[in-house]
NUTOR-598046 format. One record per residue: residue number from 1; x, y, z of N, C-alpha, C in turn. Coordinates in pm, whole numbers, padded with zeros to 5 digits. Example, Ala and Ser with C-alpha at 12.3 -4.5 7.8 and 13.67 -1.06 7.14 Angstrom:
REM NUTOR-598046
{node 1,{01319,-00569,00780},{01230,-00450,00780},{01320,-00330,00780}}
{node 2,{01285,-00225,00708},{01367,-00106,00714},{01290,00003,00787}}
//
This chain:
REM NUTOR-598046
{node 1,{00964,04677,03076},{00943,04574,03176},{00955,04636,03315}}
{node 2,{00845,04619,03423},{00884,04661,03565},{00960,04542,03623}}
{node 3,{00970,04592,03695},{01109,04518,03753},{01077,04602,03909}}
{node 4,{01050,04427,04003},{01066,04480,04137},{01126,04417,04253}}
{node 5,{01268,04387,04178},{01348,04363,04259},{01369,04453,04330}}
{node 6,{01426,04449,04508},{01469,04523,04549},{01597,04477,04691}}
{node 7,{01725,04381,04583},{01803,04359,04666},{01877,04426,04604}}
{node 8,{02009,04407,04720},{02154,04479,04707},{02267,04380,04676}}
{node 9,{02361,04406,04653},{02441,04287,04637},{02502,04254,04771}}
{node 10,{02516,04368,04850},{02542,04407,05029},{02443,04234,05074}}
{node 11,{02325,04243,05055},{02245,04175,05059},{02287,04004,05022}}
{node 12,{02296,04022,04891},{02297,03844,04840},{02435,03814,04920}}
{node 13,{02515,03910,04956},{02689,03862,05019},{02629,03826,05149}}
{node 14,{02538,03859,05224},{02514,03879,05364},{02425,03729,05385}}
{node 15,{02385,03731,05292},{02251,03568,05273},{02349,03472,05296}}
{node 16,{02463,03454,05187},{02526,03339,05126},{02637,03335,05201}}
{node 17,{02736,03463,05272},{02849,03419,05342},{02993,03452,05248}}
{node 18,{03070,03500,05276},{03169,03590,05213},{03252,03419,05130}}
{node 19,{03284,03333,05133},{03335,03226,05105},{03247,03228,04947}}
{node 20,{03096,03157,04974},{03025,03144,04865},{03000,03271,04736}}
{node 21,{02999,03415,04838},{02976,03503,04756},{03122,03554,04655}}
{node 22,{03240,03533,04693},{03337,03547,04649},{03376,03416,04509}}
{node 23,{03343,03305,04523},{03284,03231,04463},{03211,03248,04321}}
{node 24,{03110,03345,04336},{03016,03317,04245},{03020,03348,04115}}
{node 25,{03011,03263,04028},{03015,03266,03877},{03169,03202,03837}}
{node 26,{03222,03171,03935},{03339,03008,03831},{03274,02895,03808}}
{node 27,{03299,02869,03705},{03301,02764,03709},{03123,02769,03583}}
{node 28,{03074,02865,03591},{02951,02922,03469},{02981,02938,03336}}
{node 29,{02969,02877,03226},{02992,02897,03137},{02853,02965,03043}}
{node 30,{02746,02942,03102},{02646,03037,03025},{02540,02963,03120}}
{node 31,{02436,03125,03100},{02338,03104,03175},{02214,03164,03081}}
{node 32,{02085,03139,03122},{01969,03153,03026},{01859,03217,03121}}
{node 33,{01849,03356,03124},{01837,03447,03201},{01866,03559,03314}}
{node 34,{01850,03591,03380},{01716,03524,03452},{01598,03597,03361}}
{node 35,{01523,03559,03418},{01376,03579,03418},{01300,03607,03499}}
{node 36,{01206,03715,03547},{01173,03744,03627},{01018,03758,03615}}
{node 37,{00943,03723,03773},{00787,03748,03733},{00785,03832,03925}}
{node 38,{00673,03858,03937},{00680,03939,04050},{00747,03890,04178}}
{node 39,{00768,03789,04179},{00887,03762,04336},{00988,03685,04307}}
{node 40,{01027,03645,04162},{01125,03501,04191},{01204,03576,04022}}
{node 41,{01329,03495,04027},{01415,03540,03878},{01478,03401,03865}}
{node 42,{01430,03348,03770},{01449,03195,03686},{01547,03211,03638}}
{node 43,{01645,03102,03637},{01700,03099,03523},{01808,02946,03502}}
{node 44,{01854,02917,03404},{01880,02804,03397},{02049,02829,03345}}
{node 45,{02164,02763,03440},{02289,02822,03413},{02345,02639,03392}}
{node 46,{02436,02643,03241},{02506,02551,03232},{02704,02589,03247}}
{node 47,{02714,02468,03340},{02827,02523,03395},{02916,02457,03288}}
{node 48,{03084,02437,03350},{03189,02415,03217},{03166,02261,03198}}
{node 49,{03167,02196,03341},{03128,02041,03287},{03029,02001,03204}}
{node 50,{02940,02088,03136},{02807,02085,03058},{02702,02085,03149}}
{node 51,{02708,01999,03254},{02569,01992,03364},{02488,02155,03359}}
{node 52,{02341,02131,03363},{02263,02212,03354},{02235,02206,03512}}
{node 53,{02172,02377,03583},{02124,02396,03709},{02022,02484,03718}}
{node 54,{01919,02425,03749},{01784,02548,03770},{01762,02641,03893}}
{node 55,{01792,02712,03841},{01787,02815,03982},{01664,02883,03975}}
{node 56,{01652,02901,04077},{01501,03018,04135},{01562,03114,04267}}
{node 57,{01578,03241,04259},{01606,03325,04384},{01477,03407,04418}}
{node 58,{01398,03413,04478},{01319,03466,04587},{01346,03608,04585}}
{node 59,{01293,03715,04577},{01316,03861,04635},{01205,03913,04665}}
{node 60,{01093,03839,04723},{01009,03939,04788},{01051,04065,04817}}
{node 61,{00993,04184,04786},{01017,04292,04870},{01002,04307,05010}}
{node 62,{01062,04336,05132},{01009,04300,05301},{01055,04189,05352}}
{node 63,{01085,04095,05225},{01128,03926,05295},{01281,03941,05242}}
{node 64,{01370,03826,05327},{01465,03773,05293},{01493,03714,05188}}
{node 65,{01630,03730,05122},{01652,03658,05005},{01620,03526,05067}}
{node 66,{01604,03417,04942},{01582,03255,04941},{01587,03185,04809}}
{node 67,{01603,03086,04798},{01618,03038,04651},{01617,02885,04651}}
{node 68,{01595,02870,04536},{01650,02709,04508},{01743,02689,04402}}
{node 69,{01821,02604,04437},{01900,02552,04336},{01901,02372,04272}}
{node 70,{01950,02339,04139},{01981,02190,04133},{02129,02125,04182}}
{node 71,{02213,02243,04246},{02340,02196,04231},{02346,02125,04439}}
{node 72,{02452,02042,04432},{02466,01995,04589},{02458,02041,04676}}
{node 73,{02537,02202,04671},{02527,02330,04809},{02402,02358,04825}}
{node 74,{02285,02361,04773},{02113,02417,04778},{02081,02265,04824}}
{node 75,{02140,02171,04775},{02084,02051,04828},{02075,02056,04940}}
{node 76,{02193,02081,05024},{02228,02106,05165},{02184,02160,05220}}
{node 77,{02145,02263,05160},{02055,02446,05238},{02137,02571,05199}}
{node 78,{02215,02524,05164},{02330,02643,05130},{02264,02758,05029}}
{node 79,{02298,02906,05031},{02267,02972,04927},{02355,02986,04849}}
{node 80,{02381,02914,04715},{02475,02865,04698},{02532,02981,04560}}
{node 81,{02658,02942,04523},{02741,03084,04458},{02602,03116,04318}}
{node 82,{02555,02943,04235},{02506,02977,04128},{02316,03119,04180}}
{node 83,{02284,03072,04288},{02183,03187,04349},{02273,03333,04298}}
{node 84,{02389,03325,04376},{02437,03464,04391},{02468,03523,04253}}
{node 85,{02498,03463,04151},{02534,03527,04011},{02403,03545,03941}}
{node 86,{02311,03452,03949},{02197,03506,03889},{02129,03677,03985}}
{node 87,{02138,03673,04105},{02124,03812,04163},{02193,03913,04079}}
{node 88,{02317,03889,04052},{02428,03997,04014},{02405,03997,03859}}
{node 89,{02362,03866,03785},{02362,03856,03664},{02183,03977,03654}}
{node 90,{02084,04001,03725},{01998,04080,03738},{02001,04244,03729}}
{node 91,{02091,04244,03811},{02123,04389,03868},{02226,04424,03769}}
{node 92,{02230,04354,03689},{02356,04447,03532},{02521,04409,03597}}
{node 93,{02548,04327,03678},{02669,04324,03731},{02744,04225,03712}}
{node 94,{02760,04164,03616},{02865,04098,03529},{02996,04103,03541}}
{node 95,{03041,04119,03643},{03197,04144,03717},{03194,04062,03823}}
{node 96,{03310,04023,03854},{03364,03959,04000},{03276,04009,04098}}
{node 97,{03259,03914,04158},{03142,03992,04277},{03248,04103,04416}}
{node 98,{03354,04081,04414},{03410,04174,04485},{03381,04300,04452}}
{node 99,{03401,04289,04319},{03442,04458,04243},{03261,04515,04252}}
{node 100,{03161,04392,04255},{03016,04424,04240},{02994,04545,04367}}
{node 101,{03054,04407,04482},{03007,04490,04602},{03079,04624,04612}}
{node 102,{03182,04682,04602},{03290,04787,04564},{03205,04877,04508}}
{node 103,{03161,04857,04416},{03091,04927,04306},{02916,04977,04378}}
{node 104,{02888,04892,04481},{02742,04972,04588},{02816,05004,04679}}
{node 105,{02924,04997,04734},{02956,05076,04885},{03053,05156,04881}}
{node 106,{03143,05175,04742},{03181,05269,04758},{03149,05407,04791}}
{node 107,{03163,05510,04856},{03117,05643,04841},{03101,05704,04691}}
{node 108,{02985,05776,04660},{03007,05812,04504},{03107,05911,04489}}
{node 109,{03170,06005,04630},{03234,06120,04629},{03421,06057,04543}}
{node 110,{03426,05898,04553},{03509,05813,04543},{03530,05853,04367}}
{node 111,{03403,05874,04295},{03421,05908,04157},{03445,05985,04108}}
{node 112,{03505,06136,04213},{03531,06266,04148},{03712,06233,04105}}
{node 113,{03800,06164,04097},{03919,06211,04033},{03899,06114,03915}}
{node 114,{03785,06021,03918},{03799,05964,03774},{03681,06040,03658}}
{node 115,{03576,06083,03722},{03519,06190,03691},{03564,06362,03576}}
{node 116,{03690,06400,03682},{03745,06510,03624},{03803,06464,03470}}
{node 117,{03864,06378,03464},{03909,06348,03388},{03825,06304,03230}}
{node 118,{03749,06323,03225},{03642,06250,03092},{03570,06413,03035}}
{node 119,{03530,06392,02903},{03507,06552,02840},{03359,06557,02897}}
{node 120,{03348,06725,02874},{03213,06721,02915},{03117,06673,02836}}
{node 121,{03148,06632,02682},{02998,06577,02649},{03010,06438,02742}}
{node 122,{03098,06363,02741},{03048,06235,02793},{03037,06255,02979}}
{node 123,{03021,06377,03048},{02987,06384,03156},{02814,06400,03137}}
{node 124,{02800,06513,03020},{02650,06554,03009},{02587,06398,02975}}
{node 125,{02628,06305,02938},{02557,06174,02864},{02577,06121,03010}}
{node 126,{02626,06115,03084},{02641,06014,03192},{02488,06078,03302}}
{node 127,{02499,06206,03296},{02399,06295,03414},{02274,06249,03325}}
{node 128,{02289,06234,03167},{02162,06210,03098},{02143,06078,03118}}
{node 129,{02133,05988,03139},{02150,05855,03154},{02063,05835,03297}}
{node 130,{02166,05862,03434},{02111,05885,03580},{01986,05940,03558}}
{node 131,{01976,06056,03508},{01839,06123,03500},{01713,06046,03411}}
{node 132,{01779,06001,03336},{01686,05823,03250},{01623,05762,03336}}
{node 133,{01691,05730,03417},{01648,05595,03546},{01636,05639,03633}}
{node 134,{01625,05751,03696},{01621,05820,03855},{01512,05908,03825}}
{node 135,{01387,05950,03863},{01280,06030,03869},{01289,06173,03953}}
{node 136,{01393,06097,04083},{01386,06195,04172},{01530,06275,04144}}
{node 137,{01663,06201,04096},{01742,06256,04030},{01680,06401,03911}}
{node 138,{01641,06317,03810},{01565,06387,03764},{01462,06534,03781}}
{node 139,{01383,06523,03862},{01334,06614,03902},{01411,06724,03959}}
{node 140,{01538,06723,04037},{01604,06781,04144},{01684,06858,04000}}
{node 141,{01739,06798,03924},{01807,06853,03739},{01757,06940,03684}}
{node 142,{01613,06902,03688},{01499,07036,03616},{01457,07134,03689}}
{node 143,{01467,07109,03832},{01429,07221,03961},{01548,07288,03961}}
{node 144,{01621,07261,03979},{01847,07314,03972},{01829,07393,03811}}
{node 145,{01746,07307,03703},{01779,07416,03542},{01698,07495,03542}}
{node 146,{01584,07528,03603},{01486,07598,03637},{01451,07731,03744}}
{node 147,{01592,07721,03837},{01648,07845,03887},{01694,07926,03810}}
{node 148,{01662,08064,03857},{01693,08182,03829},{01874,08206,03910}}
{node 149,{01978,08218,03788},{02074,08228,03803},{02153,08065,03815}}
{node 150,{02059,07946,03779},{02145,07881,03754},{02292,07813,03657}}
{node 151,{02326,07772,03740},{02519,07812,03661},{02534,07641,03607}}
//
């Protein structure tokens, strides 16, 4: 599947407002997607009271996040927390949205003492993985194994 999203979670926090984004996903007890077609990610989240909410978030590439929701805060105009979990529920980030944003702004240099610590096969599976999904990662791996005298 392509996939052309291209927000941040920096992003959906910056749309919605540190209150709502801190917020997002109490009160969700299951959601049914998203779904995605070239600008919008569907999806339909039933919260703990049972009530069902249709969400639609917007990610043009170039444009601002936007969305709709069924719940009262979208009624209002608000971008409201259930927008922000379907973003995060997209991007593989299934955690508290604090720890989400933590997890894009940390420095990666932040991962060398938890790093040292793990064997090298599961370092070689982790670089194999990055190099899965990164092209240009990738390439820079095979140009670096492809030197003469590389260590």
């Amino acid at each position: 599947m392509t996939t052309w999203t291209e927000f941040t979670v920096a992003e959906l926090r910056e749309r919605a407002g540190d209150d709502a984004f801190q917020s997002a996903g109490q009160g969700i007890a299951d959601m049914d997607g998203p779904h995605e077609d070239d600008w919008s990610l569907y999806s339909t989240i039933t919260l703990d009271d049972g009530q069902e909410l249709e969400t639609i978030l917007h990610h043009r590439a170039g444009k601002p996040l936007s969305g709709d929701c069924t719940c009262p805060q979208a009624h209002g105009g608000a971008f409201c927390t259930h927008l922000i979990w379907v973003g995060l529920a997209h991007l593989g980030l299934n955690t508290p949205p604090s720890a989400a944003l933590d997890a894009e702004t940390t420095p990666a240099s932040e991962l060398r003492p938890w790093l040292t610590t793990l064997p090298q096969d599961q370092l070689i599976e982790l670089i194999i993985e990055a190099a899965g999904t990164d092209r240009g990662y990738r390439r820079r791996l095979f140009l670096q194994a492809c030197q003469p005298n590389h260590q």
